[in-house]
N, C-alpha and C positions, 0 to 999 in steps of 0.2 A: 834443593837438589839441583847437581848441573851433573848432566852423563854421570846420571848414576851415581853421584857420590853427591854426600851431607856437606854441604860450603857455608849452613848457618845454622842454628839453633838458638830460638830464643820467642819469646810471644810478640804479638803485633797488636796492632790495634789500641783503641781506647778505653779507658773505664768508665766513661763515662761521656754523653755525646755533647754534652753542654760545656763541659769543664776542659776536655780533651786532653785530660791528663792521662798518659801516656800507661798503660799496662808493664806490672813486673815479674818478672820472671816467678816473687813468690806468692801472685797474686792468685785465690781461687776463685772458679770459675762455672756455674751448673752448665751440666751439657744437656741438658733436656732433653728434645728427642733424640737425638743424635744417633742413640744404640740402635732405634728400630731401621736407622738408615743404613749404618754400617752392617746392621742382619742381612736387611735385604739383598746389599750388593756383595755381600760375602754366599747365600744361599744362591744368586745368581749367576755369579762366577763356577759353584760346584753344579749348577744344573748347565752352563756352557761344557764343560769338561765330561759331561755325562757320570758325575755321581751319585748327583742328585735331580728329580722331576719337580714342576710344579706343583703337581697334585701327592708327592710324597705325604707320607702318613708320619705321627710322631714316631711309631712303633717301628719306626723302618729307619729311620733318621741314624740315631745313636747302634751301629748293631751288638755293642760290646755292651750295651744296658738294654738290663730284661724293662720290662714293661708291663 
């Protein structure tokens, strides 16, 4: 990204750290924990914005699913 706009697209890095052969665009990849990180800074940004609390409950969370 430069000012907001996409100037590249494509993977970086290695597959491997010994060999250093280079990663491909069709290569798969585990993301391990990753999801709990992008939770947290996704529930953190809506408790910034006041729509969500720390201490939110599940049942409060979703309002358009009963519970």
């Amino acid at each position: 990204m430069r000012d907001g706009k996409i100037v590249a697209i494509g993977p970086a890095g290695v597959r491997d750290l010994q060999s250093k052969e280079a990663v491909a665009p069709g290569d798969r990849s585990m993301i391990a924990s990753c999801g709990k990180a992008a939770t947290r800074l996704r529930f953190g940004r809506l408790v910034d914005k006041g729509k969500l609390r720390w201490d939110s409950t599940l049942a409060e969370l979703p309002p358009d699913v009963s519970m």
